[in-house]
N, C-alpha and C positions, 0 to 999 in steps of 0.2 A: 500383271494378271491377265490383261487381253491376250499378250504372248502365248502364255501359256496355254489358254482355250483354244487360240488358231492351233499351234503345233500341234495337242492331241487331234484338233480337226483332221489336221492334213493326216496324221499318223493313224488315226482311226479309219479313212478315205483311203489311202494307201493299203493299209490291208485286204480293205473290202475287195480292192480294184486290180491290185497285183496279180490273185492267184486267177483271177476272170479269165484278162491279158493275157498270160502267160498259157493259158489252157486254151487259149482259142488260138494262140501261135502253135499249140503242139497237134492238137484233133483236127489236121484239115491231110487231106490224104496226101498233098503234095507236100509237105512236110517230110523229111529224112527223117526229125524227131519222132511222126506220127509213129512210121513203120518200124523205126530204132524199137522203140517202148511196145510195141507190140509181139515183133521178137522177142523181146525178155519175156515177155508174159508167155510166147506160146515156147518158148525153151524151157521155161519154169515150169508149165503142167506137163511136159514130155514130149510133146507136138515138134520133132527136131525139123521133120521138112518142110510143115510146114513155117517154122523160124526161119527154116533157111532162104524162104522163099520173101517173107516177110525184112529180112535183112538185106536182101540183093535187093529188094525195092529201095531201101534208103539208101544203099551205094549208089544207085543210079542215078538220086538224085543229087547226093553228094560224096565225092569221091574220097577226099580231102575230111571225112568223119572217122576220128581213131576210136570214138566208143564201138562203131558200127562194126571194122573192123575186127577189133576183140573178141565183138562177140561173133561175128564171120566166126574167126579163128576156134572157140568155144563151142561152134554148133556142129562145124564143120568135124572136128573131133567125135563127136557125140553120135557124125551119122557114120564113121569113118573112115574120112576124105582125109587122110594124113596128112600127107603132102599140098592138098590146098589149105590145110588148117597153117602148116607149117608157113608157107606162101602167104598167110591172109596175118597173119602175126609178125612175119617181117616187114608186111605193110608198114605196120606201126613202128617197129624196132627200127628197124634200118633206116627208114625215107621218111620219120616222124611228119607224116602228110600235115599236120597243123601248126608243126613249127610252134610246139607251145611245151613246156615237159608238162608232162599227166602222168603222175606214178603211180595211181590206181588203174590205169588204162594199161601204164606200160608192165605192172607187176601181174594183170590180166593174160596180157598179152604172154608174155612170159610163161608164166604157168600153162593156158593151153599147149604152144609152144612142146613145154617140158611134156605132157599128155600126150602129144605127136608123136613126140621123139621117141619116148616111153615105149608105145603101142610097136611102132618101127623097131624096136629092137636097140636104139641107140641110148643105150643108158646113161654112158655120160654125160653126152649131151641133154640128153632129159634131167639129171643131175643138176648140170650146171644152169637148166634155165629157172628149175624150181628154185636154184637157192639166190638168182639173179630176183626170183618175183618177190622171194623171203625178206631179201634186203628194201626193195621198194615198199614191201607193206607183210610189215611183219607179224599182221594176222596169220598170211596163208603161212600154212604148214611145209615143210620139206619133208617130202618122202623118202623113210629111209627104203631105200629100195635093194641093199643087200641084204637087212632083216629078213626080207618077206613082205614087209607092211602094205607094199606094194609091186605084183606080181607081174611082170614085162608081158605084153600079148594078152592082157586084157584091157578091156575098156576104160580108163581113167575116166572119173568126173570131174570137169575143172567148176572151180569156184566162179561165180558170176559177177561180173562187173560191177562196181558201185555206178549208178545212176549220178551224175551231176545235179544239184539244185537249180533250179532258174535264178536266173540272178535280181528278179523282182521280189519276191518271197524274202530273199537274204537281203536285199537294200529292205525292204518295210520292216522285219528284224532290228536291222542296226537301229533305223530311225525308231522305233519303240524305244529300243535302249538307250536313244542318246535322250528322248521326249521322260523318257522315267527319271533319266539322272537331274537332269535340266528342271522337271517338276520337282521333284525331291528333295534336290538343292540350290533353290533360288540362289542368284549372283547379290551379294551384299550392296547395297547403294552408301 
Protein backbone atom coordinates (compact mmCIF):
# COMPACT_ATOMS: atom_id res chain seq x y z
CA UNK A 1 0.00 0.00 0.00
CA UNK A 2 2.86 2.51 0.92
CA UNK A 3 4.07 1.66 -2.83
CA UNK A 4 1.49 2.74 -4.06
CA UNK A 5 1.13 6.18 -2.26
CA UNK A 6 5.11 6.99 -3.06
CA UNK A 7 4.54 6.16 -6.97
CA UNK A 8 1.34 8.45 -7.32
CA UNK A 9 3.70 10.81 -5.24
CA UNK A 10 6.41 10.78 -7.51
CA UNK A 11 3.82 10.66 -10.56
CA UNK A 12 1.82 13.55 -9.25
CA UNK A 13 5.39 15.67 -8.62
CA UNK A 14 6.54 14.76 -11.94
CA UNK A 15 3.75 16.45 -13.67
CA UNK A 16 3.83 19.28 -11.67
CA UNK A 17 7.51 19.79 -12.43
CA UNK A 18 8.01 18.38 -16.07
CA UNK A 19 6.07 21.04 -17.91
CA UNK A 20 7.95 23.93 -15.42
CA UNK A 21 11.59 22.34 -16.64
CA UNK A 22 10.75 21.98 -19.84
CA UNK A 23 9.27 25.72 -20.40
CA UNK A 24 12.27 27.26 -18.76
CA UNK A 25 14.57 25.15 -21.15
CA UNK A 26 12.59 26.61 -24.26
CA UNK A 27 11.73 30.69 -23.09
CA UNK A 28 15.29 31.83 -22.70
CA UNK A 29 16.34 33.66 -25.92
CA UNK A 30 19.48 31.65 -26.31
CA UNK A 31 17.52 28.88 -26.99
CA UNK A 32 17.38 27.61 -30.95
CA UNK A 33 13.92 26.21 -29.35
CA UNK A 34 13.04 29.85 -28.11
CA UNK A 35 13.33 31.34 -31.67
CA UNK A 36 12.30 27.82 -33.53
CA UNK A 37 8.57 28.16 -31.70
CA UNK A 38 8.48 31.74 -32.36
CA UNK A 39 8.81 31.40 -36.08
CA UNK A 40 5.84 29.20 -36.17
CA UNK A 41 3.84 31.59 -34.29
CA UNK A 42 4.83 34.49 -36.45
CA UNK A 43 4.56 32.27 -39.87
CA UNK A 44 1.16 31.23 -38.58
CA UNK A 45 -0.33 34.97 -38.15
CA UNK A 46 1.45 35.81 -41.65
CA UNK A 47 4.29 37.88 -40.25
CA UNK A 48 6.76 35.74 -43.05
CA UNK A 49 9.88 38.27 -42.50
CA UNK A 50 9.62 38.58 -39.68
CA UNK A 51 9.57 34.39 -39.14
CA UNK A 52 12.30 34.60 -41.29
CA UNK A 53 14.18 36.56 -39.07
CA UNK A 54 13.09 34.80 -36.03
CA UNK A 55 14.21 31.34 -37.68
CA UNK A 56 17.88 32.48 -38.83
CA UNK A 57 18.09 33.30 -35.00
CA UNK A 58 17.71 29.62 -34.15
CA UNK A 59 20.18 28.48 -37.15
CA UNK A 60 22.74 30.54 -35.67
CA UNK A 61 22.49 29.03 -32.73
CA UNK A 62 22.11 25.73 -33.99
CA UNK A 63 22.95 24.63 -37.28
CA UNK A 64 22.40 20.93 -36.94
CA UNK A 65 18.21 21.72 -36.19
CA UNK A 66 16.02 19.99 -39.12
CA UNK A 67 12.78 21.37 -37.53
CA UNK A 68 14.51 24.87 -37.99
CA UNK A 69 15.38 24.08 -41.23
CA UNK A 70 11.88 23.14 -42.58
CA UNK A 71 10.52 25.57 -41.62
CA UNK A 72 13.65 28.01 -43.11
CA UNK A 73 12.45 26.08 -46.22
CA UNK A 74 8.52 26.82 -45.53
CA UNK A 75 9.02 30.61 -44.97
CA UNK A 76 11.39 31.02 -47.31
CA UNK A 77 8.73 29.84 -49.93
CA UNK A 78 6.11 32.10 -48.42
CA UNK A 79 8.39 35.32 -49.06
CA UNK A 80 9.60 33.82 -52.30
CA UNK A 81 13.07 32.96 -51.94
CA UNK A 82 12.80 29.64 -54.19
CA UNK A 83 15.85 28.62 -54.50
CA UNK A 84 16.88 29.22 -50.93
CA UNK A 85 13.78 27.55 -49.90
CA UNK A 86 14.86 24.80 -52.14
CA UNK A 87 18.69 25.01 -50.53
CA UNK A 88 17.19 25.17 -46.87
CA UNK A 89 15.15 21.84 -47.56
CA UNK A 90 18.09 19.93 -49.05
CA UNK A 91 19.50 20.81 -45.67
CA UNK A 92 17.37 18.33 -44.29
CA UNK A 93 17.10 15.83 -47.32
CA UNK A 94 20.43 15.36 -48.35
CA UNK A 95 22.92 16.04 -45.20
CA UNK A 96 20.08 14.84 -42.66
CA UNK A 97 22.12 17.35 -40.19
CA UNK A 98 20.88 15.27 -37.04
CA UNK A 99 21.57 12.09 -38.29
CA UNK A 100 18.15 10.82 -36.69
CA UNK A 101 15.09 9.91 -39.44
CA UNK A 102 12.22 12.56 -38.71
CA UNK A 103 9.49 11.86 -41.15
CA UNK A 104 7.42 14.69 -40.17
CA UNK A 105 10.41 16.92 -40.57
CA UNK A 106 11.41 15.24 -43.61
CA UNK A 107 7.67 14.95 -45.33
CA UNK A 108 7.87 18.97 -44.36
CA UNK A 109 10.67 19.33 -45.92
CA UNK A 110 9.63 17.70 -48.94
CA UNK A 111 6.42 19.40 -49.50
CA UNK A 112 8.06 23.01 -49.27
CA UNK A 113 10.54 21.63 -51.52
CA UNK A 114 7.66 20.51 -53.99
CA UNK A 115 6.17 24.59 -53.36
CA UNK A 116 9.73 25.66 -54.67
CA UNK A 117 9.81 23.63 -57.47
CA UNK A 118 6.14 24.28 -58.28
CA UNK A 119 6.43 28.37 -58.17
CA UNK A 120 9.96 27.64 -60.53
CA UNK A 121 8.00 26.16 -63.15
CA UNK A 122 9.49 22.59 -62.49
CA UNK A 123 6.43 20.53 -62.15
CA UNK A 124 7.82 17.30 -62.03
CA UNK A 125 9.83 17.82 -59.72
CA UNK A 126 7.38 19.59 -57.64
CA UNK A 127 5.33 16.34 -58.38
CA UNK A 128 7.72 14.20 -57.26
CA UNK A 129 8.61 15.91 -53.97
CA UNK A 130 4.84 16.23 -52.84
CA UNK A 131 4.33 12.58 -53.45
CA UNK A 132 7.80 11.85 -51.59
CA UNK A 133 6.20 14.11 -48.38
CA UNK A 134 2.65 11.94 -49.11
CA UNK A 135 4.42 8.71 -48.61
CA UNK A 136 6.25 10.06 -45.25
CA UNK A 137 3.00 11.36 -43.73
CA UNK A 138 0.14 10.71 -45.48
CA UNK A 139 -2.02 13.46 -44.24
CA UNK A 140 -0.32 15.96 -46.66
CA UNK A 141 -2.28 15.89 -49.73
CA UNK A 142 -0.71 15.52 -53.29
CA UNK A 143 -1.43 18.05 -55.80
CA UNK A 144 -2.88 17.24 -58.64
CA UNK A 145 -1.34 19.59 -60.62
CA UNK A 146 -2.54 18.77 -64.21
CA UNK A 147 -6.26 19.03 -63.03
CA UNK A 148 -5.87 22.72 -62.23
CA UNK A 149 -6.07 22.01 -58.53
CA UNK A 150 -2.90 23.56 -58.38
CA UNK A 151 -1.88 26.35 -60.88
CA UNK A 152 2.22 26.66 -61.54
CA UNK A 153 3.37 30.50 -60.76
CA UNK A 154 1.37 30.99 -58.08
CA UNK A 155 2.24 31.02 -54.54
CA UNK A 156 1.75 27.44 -52.99
CA UNK A 157 1.07 27.27 -49.18
CA UNK A 158 2.99 24.47 -47.57
CA UNK A 159 1.61 22.78 -44.54
CA UNK A 160 3.47 23.50 -41.18
CA UNK A 161 5.54 21.28 -39.35
CA UNK A 162 4.34 19.22 -36.57
CA UNK A 163 6.17 20.55 -33.39
CA UNK A 164 7.92 17.65 -31.30
CA UNK A 165 6.83 17.12 -27.72
CA UNK A 166 9.38 17.40 -24.93
CA UNK A 167 10.30 14.41 -23.81
CA UNK A 168 9.55 15.31 -20.07
CA UNK A 169 5.69 15.82 -20.55
CA UNK A 170 5.80 12.20 -22.60
CA UNK A 171 8.06 10.47 -19.73
CA UNK A 172 5.27 11.87 -16.91
CA UNK A 173 2.61 10.40 -19.31
CA UNK A 174 4.08 6.98 -19.55
CA UNK A 175 4.64 7.06 -15.64
CA UNK A 176 0.94 7.92 -15.06
CA UNK A 177 0.18 5.00 -17.22
CA UNK A 178 2.22 2.70 -15.85
CA UNK A 179 1.17 4.24 -11.81
CA UNK A 180 -2.63 3.57 -13.11
CA UNK A 181 -2.05 0.19 -14.28
CA UNK A 182 0.23 -0.68 -11.16
CA UNK A 183 -2.68 0.90 -8.89
CA UNK A 184 -5.54 -0.85 -10.58
CA UNK A 185 -3.91 -4.11 -10.62
CA UNK A 186 -2.06 -4.78 -7.47
CA UNK A 187 0.55 -7.78 -8.04
CA UNK A 188 -1.03 -10.98 -6.27
CA UNK A 189 1.18 -12.03 -2.88
Amino acid sequence: MHFRIFTLTVVAVLMVVSPVLAAEEINTTDSAWYWYDNAVDLANAGQFSKALQANEKALAINQNFPLAWANEAGILVQVGRYDDAIRAADTVLLNNVSGLPMKNTFAAAYYSKGDALLALGNVSGAQDSYRKANELDPSLPVPDILSGSVIPGTTPVPTTARTPLSPMPVLGGILVVLACVRFLNPAKK
